[in-house]
C-alpha positions, 0 to 999 in steps of 0.5 A: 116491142120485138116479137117473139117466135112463141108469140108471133101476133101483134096488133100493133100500129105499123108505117108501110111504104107504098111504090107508085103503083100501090104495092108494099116497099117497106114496113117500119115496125119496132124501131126497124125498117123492113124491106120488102122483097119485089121477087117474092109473091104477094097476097092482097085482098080485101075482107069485110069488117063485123061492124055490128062487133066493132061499133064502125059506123060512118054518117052518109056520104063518108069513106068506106069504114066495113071494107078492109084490105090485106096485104101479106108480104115477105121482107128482110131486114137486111140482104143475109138475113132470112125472110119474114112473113108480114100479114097487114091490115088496114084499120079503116076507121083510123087509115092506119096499117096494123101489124097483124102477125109476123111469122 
């Protein structure tokens, strides 16, 4: 599915790969790869999730299923290509990265 900029939100499942020190290197959506650029600020954060709405629950003892990070990024898909405004967030209940919205 290739976003459009009249419809900028997604939701979808995205691969992300992470440098040493746990910063965003790159993003795999839609077939492409995007590179994210080091020069270019970063936000991250973490929310709670509304567990009561969502039906996250774990048993006693297990990961963290309300605590959610958040990444917003910049990444090209090449040197002459103009930036992308990247939003992430970790699903916590499938440790799986989703696509928030790209703009």
């Amino acid at each position: 599915m290739t976003l459009a900029p009249e419809s900028p939100t997604t939701g979808h499942v995205v691969n992300v790969r992470f440098s040493p020190d746990g910063t965003p290197l790159a993003i795999r959506h839609d077939g492409r790869i995007w590179m994210v650029d080091p020069d270019v600020h970063t936000a991250h954060w973490f929310t709670r999730d509304t567990w009561w709405e969502t039906g996250n629950r774990a048993a006693s003892g297990t990961d963290d299923l309300v605590g959610v990070e958040h990444w917003r990024v910049q990444a090209t898909l090449s040197a002459n290509a103009a930036l992308r405004t990247f939003l992430l967030r970790l699903d916590p209940a499938a440790d799986r990265w989703v696509l928030e919205s790209i703009s």
